[in-house]
LUMLUMDREN-2810 file (N, C-alpha, C; in Angstrom, 1 decimal):
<atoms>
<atom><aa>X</aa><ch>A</ch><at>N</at><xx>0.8</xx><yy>-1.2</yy><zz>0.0</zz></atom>
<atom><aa>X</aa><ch>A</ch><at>CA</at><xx>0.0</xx><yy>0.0</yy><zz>0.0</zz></atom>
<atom><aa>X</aa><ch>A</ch><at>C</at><xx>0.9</xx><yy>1.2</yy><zz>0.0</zz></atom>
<atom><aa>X</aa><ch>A</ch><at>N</at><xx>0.6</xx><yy>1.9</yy><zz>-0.9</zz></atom>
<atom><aa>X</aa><ch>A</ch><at>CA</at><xx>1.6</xx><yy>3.1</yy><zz>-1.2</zz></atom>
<atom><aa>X</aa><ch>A</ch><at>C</at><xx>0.7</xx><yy>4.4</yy><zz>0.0</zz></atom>
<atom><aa>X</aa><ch>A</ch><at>N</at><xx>1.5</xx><yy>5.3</yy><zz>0.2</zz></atom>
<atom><aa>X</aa><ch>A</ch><at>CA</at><xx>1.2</xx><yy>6.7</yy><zz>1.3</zz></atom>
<atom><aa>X</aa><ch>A</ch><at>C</at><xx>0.8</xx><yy>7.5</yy><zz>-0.6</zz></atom>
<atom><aa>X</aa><ch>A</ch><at>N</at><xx>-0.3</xx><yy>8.6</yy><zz>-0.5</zz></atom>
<atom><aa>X</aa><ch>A</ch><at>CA</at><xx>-0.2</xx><yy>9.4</yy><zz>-1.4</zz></atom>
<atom><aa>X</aa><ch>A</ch><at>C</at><xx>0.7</xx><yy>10.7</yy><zz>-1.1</zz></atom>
<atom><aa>X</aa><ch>A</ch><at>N</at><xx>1.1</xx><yy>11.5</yy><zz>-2.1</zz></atom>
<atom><aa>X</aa><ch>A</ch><at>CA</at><xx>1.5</xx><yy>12.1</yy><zz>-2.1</zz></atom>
<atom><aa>X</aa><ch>A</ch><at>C</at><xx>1.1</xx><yy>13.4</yy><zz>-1.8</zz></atom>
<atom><aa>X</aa><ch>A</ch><at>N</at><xx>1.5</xx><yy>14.4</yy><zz>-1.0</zz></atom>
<atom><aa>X</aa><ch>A</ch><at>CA</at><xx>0.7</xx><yy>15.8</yy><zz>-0.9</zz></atom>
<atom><aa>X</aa><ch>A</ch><at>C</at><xx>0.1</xx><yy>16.1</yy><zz>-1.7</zz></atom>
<atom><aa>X</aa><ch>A</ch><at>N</at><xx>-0.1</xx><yy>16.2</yy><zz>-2.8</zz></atom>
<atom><aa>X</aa><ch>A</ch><at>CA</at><xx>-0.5</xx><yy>16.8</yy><zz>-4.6</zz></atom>
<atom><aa>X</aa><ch>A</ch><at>C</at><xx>-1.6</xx><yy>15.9</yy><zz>-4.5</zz></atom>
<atom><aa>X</aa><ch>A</ch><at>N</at><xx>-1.5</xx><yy>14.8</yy><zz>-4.3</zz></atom>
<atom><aa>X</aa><ch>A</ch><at>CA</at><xx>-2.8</xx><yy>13.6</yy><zz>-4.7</zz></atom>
<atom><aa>X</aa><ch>A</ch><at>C</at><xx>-3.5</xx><yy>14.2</yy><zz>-3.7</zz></atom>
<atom><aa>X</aa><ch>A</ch><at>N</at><xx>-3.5</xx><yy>14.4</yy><zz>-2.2</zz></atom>
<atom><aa>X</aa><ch>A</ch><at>CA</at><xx>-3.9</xx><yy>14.5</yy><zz>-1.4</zz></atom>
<atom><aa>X</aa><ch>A</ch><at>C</at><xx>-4.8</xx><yy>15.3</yy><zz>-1.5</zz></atom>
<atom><aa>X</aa><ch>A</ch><at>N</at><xx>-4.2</xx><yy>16.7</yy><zz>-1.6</zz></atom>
<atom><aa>X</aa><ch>A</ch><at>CA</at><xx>-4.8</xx><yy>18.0</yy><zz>-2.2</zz></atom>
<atom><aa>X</aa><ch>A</ch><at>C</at><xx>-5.7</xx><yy>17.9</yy><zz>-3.2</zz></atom>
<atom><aa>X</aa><ch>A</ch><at>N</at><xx>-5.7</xx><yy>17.1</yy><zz>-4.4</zz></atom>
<atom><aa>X</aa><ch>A</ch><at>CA</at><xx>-6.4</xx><yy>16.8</yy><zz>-5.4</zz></atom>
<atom><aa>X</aa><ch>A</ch><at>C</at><xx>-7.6</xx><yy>16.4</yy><zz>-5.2</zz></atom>
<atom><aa>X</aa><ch>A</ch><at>N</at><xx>-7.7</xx><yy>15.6</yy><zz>-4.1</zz></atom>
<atom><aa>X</aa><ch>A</ch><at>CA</at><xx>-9.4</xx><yy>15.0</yy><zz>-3.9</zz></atom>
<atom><aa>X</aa><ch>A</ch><at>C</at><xx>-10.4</xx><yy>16.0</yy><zz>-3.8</zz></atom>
<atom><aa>X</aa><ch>A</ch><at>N</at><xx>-11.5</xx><yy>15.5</yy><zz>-3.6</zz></atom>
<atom><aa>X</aa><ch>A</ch><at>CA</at><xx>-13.3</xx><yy>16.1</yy><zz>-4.4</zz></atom>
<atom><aa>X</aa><ch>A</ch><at>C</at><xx>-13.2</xx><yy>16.7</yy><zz>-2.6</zz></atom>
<atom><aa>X</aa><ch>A</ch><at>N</at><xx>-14.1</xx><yy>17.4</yy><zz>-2.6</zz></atom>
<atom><aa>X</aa><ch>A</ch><at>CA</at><xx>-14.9</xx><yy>17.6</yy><zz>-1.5</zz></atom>
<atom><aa>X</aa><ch>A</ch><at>C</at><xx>-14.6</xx><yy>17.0</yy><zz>-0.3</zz></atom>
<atom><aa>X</aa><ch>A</ch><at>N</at><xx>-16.0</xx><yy>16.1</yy><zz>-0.8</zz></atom>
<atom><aa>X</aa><ch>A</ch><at>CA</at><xx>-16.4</xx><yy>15.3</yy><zz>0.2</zz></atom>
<atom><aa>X</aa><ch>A</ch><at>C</at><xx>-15.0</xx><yy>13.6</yy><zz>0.9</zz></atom>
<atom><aa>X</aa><ch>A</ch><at>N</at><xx>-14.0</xx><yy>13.6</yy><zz>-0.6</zz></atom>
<atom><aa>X</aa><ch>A</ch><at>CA</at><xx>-13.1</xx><yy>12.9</yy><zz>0.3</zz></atom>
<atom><aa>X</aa><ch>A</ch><at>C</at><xx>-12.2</xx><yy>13.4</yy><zz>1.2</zz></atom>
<atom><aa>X</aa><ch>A</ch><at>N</at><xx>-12.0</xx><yy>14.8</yy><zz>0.7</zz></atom>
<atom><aa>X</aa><ch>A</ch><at>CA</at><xx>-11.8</xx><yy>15.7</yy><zz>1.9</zz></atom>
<atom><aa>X</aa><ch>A</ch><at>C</at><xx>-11.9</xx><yy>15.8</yy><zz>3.3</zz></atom>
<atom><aa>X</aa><ch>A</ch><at>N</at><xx>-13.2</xx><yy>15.9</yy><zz>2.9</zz></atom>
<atom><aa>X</aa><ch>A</ch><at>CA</at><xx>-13.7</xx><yy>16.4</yy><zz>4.4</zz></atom>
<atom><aa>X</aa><ch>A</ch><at>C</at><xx>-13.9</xx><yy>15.0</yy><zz>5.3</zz></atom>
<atom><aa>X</aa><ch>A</ch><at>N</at><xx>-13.6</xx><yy>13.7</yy><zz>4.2</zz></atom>
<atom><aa>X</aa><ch>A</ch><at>CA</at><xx>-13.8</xx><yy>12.2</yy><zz>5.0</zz></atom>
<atom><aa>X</aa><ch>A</ch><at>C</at><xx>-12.1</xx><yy>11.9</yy><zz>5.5</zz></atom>
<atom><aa>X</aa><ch>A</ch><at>N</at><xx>-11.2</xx><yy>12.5</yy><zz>5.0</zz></atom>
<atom><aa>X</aa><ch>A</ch><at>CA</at><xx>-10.1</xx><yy>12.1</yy><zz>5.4</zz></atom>
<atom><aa>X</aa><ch>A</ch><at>C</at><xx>-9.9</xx><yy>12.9</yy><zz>6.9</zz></atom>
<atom><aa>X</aa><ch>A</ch><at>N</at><xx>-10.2</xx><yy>14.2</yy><zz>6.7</zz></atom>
<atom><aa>X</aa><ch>A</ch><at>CA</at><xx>-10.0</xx><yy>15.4</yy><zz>7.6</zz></atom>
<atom><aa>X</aa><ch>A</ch><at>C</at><xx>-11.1</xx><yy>14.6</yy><zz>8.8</zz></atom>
<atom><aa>X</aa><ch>A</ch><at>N</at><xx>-12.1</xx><yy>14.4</yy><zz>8.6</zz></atom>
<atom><aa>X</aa><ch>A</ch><at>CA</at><xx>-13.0</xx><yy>13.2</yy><zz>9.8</zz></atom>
<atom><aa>X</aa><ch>A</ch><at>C</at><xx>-11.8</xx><yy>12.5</yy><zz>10.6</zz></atom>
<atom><aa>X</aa><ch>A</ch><at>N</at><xx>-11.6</xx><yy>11.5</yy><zz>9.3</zz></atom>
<atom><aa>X</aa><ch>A</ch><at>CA</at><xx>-10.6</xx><yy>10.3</yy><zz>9.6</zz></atom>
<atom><aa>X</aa><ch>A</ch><at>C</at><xx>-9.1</xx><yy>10.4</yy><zz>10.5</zz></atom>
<atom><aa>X</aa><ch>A</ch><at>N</at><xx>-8.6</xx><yy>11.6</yy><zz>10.0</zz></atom>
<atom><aa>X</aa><ch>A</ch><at>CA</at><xx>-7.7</xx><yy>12.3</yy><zz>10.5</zz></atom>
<atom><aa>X</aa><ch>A</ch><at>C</at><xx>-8.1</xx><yy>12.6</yy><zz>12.3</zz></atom>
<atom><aa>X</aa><ch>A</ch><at>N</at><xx>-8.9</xx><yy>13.6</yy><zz>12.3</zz></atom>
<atom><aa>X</aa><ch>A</ch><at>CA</at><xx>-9.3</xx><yy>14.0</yy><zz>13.5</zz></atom>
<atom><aa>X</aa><ch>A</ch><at>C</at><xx>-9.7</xx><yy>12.8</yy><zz>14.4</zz></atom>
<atom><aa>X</aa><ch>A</ch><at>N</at><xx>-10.2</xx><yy>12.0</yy><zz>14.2</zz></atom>
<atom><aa>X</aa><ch>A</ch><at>CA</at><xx>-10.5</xx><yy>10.6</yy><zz>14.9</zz></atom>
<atom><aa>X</aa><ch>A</ch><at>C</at><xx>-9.6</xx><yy>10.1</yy><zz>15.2</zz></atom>
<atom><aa>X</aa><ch>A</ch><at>N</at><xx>-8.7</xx><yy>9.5</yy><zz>14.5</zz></atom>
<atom><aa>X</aa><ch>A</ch><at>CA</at><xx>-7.3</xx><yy>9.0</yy><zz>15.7</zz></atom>
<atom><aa>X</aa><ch>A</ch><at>C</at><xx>-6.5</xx><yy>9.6</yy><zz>16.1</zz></atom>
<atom><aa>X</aa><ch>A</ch><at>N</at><xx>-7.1</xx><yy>11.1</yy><zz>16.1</zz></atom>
<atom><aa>X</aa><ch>A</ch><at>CA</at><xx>-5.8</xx><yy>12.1</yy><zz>17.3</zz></atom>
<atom><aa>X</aa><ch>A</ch><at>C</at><xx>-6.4</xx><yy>12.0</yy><zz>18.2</zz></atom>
<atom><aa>X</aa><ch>A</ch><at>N</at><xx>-8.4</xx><yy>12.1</yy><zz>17.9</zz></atom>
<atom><aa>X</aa><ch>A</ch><at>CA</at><xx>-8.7</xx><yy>12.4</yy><zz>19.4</zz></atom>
<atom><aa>X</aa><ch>A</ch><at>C</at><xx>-8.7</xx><yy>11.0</yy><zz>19.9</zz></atom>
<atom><aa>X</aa><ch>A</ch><at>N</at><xx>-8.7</xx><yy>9.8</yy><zz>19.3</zz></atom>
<atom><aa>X</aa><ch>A</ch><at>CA</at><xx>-8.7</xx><yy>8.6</yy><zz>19.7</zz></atom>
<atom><aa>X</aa><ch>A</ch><at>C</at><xx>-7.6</xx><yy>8.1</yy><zz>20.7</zz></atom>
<atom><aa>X</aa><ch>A</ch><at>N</at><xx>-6.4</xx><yy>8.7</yy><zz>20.0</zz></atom>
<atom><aa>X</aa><ch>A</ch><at>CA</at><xx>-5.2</xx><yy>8.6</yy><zz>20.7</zz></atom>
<atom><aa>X</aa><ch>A</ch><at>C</at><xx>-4.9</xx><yy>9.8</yy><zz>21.5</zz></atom>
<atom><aa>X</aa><ch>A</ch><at>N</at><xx>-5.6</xx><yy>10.5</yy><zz>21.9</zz></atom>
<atom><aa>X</aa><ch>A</ch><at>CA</at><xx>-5.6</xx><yy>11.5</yy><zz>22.9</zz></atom>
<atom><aa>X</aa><ch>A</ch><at>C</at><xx>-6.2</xx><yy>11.1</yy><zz>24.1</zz></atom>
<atom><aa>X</aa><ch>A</ch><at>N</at><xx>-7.4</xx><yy>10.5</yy><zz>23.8</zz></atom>
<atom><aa>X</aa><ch>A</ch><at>CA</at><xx>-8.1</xx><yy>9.6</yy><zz>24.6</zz></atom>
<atom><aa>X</aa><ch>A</ch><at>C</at><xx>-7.6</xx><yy>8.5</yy><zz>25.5</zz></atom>
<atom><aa>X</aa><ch>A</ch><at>N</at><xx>-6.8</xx><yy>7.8</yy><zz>24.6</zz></atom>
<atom><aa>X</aa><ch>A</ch><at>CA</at><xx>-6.4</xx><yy>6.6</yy><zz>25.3</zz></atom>
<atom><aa>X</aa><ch>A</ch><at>C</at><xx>-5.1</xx><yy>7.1</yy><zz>26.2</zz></atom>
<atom><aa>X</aa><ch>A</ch><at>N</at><xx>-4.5</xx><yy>8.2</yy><zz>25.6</zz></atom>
<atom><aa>X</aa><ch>A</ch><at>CA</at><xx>-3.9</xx><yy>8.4</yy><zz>27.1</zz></atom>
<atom><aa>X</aa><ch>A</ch><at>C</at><xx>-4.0</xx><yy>9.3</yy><zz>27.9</zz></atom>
<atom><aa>X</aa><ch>A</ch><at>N</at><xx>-5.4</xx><yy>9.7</yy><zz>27.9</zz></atom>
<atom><aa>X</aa><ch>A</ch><at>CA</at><xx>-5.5</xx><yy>10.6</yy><zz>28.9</zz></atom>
<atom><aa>X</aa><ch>A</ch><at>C</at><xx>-6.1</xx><yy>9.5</yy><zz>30.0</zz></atom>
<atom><aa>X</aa><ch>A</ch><at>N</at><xx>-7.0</xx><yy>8.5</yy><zz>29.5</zz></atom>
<atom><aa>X</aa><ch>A</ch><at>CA</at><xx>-7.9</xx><yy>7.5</yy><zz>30.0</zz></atom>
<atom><aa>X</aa><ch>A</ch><at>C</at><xx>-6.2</xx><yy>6.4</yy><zz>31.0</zz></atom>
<atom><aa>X</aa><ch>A</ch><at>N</at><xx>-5.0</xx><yy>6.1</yy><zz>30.1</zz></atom>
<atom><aa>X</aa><ch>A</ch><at>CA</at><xx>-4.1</xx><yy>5.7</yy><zz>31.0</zz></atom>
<atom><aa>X</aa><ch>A</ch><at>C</at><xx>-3.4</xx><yy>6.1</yy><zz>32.0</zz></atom>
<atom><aa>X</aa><ch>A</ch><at>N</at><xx>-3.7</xx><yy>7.3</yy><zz>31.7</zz></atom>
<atom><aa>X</aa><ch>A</ch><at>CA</at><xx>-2.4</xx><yy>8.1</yy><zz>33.0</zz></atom>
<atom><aa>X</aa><ch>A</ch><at>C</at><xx>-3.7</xx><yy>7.9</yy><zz>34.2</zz></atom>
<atom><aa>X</aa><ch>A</ch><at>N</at><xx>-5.1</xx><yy>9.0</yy><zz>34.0</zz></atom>
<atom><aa>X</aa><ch>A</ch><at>CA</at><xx>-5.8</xx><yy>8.4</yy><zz>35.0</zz></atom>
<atom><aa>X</aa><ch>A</ch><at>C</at><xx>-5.8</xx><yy>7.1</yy><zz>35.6</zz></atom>
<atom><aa>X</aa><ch>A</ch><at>N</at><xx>-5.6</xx><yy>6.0</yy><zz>35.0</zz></atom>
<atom><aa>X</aa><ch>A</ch><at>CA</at><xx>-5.8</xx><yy>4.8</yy><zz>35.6</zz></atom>
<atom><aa>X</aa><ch>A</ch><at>C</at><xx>-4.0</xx><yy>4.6</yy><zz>36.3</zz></atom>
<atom><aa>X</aa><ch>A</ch><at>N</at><xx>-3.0</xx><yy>5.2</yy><zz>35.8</zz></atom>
<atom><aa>X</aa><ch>A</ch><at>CA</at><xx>-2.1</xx><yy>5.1</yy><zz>36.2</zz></atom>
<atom><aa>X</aa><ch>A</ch><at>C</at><xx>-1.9</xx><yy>5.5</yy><zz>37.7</zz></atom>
<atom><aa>X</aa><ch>A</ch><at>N</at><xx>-2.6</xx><yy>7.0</yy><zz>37.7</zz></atom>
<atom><aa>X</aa><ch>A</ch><at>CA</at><xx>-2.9</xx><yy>7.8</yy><zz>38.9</zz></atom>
<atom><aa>X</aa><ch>A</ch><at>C</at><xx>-3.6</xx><yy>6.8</yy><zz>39.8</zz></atom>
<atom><aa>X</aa><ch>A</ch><at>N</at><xx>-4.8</xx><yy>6.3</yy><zz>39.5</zz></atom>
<atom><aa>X</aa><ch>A</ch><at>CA</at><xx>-5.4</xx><yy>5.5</yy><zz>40.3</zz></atom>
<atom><aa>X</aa><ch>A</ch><at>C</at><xx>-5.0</xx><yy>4.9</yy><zz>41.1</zz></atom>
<atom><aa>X</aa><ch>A</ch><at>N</at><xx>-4.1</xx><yy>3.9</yy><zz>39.9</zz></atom>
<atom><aa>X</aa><ch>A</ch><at>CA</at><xx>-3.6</xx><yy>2.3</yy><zz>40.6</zz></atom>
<atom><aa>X</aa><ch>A</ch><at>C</at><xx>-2.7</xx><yy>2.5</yy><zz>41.4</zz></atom>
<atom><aa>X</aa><ch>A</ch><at>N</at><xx>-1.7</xx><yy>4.2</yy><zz>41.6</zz></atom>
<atom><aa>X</aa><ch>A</ch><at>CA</at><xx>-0.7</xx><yy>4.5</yy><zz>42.5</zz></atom>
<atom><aa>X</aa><ch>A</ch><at>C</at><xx>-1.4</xx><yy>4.8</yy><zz>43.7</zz></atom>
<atom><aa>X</aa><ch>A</ch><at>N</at><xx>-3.0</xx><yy>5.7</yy><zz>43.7</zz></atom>
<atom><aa>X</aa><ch>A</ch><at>CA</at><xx>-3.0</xx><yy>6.2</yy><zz>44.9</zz></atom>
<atom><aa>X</aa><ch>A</ch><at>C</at><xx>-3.5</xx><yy>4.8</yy><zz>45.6</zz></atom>
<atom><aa>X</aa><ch>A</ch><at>N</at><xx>-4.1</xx><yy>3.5</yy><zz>44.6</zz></atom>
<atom><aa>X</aa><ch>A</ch><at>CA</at><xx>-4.6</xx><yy>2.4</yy><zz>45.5</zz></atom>
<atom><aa>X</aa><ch>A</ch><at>C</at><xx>-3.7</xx><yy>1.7</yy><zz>45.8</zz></atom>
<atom><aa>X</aa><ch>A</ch><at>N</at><xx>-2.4</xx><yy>1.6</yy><zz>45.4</zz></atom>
<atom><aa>X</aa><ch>A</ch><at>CA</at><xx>-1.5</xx><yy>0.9</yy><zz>46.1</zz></atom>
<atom><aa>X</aa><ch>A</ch><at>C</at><xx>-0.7</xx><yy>1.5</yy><zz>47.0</zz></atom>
<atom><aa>X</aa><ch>A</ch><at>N</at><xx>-0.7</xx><yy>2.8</yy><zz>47.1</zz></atom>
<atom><aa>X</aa><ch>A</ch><at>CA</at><xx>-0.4</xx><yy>3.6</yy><zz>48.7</zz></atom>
<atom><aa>X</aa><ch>A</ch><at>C</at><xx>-1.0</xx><yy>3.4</yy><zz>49.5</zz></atom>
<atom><aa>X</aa><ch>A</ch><at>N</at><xx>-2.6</xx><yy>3.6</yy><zz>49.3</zz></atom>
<atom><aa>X</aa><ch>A</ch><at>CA</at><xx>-3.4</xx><yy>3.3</yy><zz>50.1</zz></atom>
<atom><aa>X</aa><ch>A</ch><at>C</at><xx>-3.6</xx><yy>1.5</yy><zz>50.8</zz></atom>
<atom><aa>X</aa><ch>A</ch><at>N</at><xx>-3.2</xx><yy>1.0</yy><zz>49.5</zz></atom>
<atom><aa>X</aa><ch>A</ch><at>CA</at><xx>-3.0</xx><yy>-0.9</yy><zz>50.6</zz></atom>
<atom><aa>X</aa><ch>A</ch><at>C</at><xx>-1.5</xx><yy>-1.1</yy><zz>51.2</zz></atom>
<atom><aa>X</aa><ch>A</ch><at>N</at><xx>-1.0</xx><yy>0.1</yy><zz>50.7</zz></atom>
<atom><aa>X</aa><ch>A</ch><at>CA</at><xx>0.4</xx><yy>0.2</yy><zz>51.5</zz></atom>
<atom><aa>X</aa><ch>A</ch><at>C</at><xx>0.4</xx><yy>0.3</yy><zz>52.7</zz></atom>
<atom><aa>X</aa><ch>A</ch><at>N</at><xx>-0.6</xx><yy>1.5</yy><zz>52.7</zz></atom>
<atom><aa>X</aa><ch>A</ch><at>CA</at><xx>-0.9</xx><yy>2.1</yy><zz>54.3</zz></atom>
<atom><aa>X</aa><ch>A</ch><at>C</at><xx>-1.2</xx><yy>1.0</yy><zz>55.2</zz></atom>
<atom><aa>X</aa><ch>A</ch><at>N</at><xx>-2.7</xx><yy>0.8</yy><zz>54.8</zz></atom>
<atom><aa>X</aa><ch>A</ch><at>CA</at><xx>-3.4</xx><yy>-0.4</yy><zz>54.9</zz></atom>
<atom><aa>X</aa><ch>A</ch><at>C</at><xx>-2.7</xx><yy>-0.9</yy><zz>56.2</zz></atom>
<atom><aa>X</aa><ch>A</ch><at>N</at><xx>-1.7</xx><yy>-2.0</yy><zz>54.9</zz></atom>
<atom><aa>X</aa><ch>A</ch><at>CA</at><xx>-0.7</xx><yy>-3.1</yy><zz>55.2</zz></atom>
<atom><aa>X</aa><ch>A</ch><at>C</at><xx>0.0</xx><yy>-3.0</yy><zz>56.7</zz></atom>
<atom><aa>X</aa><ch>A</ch><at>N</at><xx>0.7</xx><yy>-1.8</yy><zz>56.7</zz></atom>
<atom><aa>X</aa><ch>A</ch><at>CA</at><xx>1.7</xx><yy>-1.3</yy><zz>57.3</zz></atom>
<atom><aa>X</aa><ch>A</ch><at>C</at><xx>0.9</xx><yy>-1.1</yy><zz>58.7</zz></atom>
<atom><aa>X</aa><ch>A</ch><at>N</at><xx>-1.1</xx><yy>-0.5</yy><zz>59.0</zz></atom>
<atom><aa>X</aa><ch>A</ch><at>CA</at><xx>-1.0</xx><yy>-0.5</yy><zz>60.1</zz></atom>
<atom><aa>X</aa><ch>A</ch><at>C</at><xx>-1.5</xx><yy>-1.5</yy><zz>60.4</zz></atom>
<atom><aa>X</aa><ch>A</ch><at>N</at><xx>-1.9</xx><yy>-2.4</yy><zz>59.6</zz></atom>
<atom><aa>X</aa><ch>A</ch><at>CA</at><xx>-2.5</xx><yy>-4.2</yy><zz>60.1</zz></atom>
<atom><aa>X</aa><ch>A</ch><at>C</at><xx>-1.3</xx><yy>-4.7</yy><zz>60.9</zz></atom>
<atom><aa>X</aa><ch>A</ch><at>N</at><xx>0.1</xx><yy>-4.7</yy><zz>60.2</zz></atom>
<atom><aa>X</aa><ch>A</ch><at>CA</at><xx>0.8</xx><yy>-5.5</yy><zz>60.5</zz></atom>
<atom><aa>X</aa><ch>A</ch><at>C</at><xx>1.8</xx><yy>-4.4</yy><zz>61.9</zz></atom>
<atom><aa>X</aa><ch>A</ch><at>N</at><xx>1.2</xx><yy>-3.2</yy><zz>62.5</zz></atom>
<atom><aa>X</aa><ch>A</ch><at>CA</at><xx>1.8</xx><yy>-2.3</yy><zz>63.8</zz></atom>
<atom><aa>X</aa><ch>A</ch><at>C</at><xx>0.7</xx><yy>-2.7</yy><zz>64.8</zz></atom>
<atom><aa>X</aa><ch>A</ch><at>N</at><xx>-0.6</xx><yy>-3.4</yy><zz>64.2</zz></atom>
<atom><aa>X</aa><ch>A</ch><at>CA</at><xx>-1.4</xx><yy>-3.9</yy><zz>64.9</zz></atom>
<atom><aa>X</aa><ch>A</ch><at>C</at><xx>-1.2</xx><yy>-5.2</yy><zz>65.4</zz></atom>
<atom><aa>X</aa><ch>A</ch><at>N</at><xx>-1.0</xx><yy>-5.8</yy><zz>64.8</zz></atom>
<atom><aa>X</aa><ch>A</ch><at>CA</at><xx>-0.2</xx><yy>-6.7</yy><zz>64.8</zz></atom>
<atom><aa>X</aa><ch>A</ch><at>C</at><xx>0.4</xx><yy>-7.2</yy><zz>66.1</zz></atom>
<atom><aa>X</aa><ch>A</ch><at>N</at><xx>1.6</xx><yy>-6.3</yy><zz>65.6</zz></atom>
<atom><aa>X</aa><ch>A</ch><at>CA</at><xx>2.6</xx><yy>-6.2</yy><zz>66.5</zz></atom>
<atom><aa>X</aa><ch>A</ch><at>C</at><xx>2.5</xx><yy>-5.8</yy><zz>68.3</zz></atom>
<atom><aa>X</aa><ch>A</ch><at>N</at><xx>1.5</xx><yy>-5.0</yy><zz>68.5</zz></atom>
<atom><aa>X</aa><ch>A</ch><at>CA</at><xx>1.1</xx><yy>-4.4</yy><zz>69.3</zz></atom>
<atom><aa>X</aa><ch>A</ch><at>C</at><xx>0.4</xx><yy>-5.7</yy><zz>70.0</zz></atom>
<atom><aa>X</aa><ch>A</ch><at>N</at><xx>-0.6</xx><yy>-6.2</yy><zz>69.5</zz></atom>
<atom><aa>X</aa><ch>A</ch><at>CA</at><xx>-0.9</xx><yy>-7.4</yy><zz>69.9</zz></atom>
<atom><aa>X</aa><ch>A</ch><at>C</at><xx>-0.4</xx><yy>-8.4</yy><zz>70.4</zz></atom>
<atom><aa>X</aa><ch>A</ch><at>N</at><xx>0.6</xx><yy>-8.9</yy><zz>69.6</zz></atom>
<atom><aa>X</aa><ch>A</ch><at>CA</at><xx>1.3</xx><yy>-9.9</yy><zz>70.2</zz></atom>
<atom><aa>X</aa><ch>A</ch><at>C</at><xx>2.3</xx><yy>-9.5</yy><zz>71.4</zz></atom>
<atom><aa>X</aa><ch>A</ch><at>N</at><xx>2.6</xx><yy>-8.0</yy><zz>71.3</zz></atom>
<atom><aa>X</aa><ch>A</ch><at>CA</at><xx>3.5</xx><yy>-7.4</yy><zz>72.5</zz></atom>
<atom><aa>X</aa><ch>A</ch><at>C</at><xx>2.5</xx><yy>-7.6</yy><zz>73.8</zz></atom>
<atom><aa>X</aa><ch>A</ch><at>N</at><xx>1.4</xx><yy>-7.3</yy><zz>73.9</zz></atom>
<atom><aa>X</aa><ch>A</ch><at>CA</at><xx>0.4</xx><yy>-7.3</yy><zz>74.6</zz></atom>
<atom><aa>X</aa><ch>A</ch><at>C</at><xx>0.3</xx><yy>-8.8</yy><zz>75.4</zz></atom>
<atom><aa>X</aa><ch>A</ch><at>N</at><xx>0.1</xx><yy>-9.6</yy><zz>74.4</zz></atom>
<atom><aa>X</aa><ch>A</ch><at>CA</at><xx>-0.3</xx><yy>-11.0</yy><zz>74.5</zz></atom>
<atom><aa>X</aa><ch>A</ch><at>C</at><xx>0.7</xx><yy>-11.4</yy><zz>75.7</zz></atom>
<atom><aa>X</aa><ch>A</ch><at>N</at><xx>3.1</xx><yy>-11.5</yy><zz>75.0</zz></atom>
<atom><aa>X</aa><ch>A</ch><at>CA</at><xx>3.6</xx><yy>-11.7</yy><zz>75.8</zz></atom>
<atom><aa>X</aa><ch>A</ch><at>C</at><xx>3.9</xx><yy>-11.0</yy><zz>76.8</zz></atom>
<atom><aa>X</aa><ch>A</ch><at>N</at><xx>3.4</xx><yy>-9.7</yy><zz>77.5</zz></atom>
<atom><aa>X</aa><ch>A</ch><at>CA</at><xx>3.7</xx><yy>-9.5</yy><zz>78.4</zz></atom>
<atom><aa>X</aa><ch>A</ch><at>C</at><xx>2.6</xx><yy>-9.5</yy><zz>79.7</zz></atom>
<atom><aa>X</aa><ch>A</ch><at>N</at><xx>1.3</xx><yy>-10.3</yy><zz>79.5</zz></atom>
<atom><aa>X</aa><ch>A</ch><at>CA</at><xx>0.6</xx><yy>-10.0</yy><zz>80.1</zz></atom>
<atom><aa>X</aa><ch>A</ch><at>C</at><xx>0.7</xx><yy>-11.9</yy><zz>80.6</zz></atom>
</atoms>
């Protein structure tokens, strides 16, 4: 499949015009989309794995607390 050349490009009617110019605009905003849609989810998946970070870290001071409890009583 050959790329046309600027001049061919230019040359088309109207309406293939204005269907390439569609076509065109559609996978910028498509691929605009997809990464605005990934960093959000990027954002996400960071603040939810801080957040099971957190989590983690006071289950396991609870934990600890408890079993300190346990042996000194």
């Amino acid at each position: 499949m050959e790329l046309g050349s600027f001049d061919e490009i230019a040359s088309l009617s109207l309406p293939y015009t204005i269907l390439l110019f569609v076509l065109v605009l559609s996978v910028v905003g498509g691929i605009g989309t997809m990464l605005y849609v990934g960093i959000c989810a990027a954002r996400d998946a960071w603040r939810l794995r801080q957040s099971w970070r957190l989590d983690r870290e006071a289950w396991f001071a609870e934990q600890a607390r408890i079993h300190r409890e346990s042996k000194s009583t």
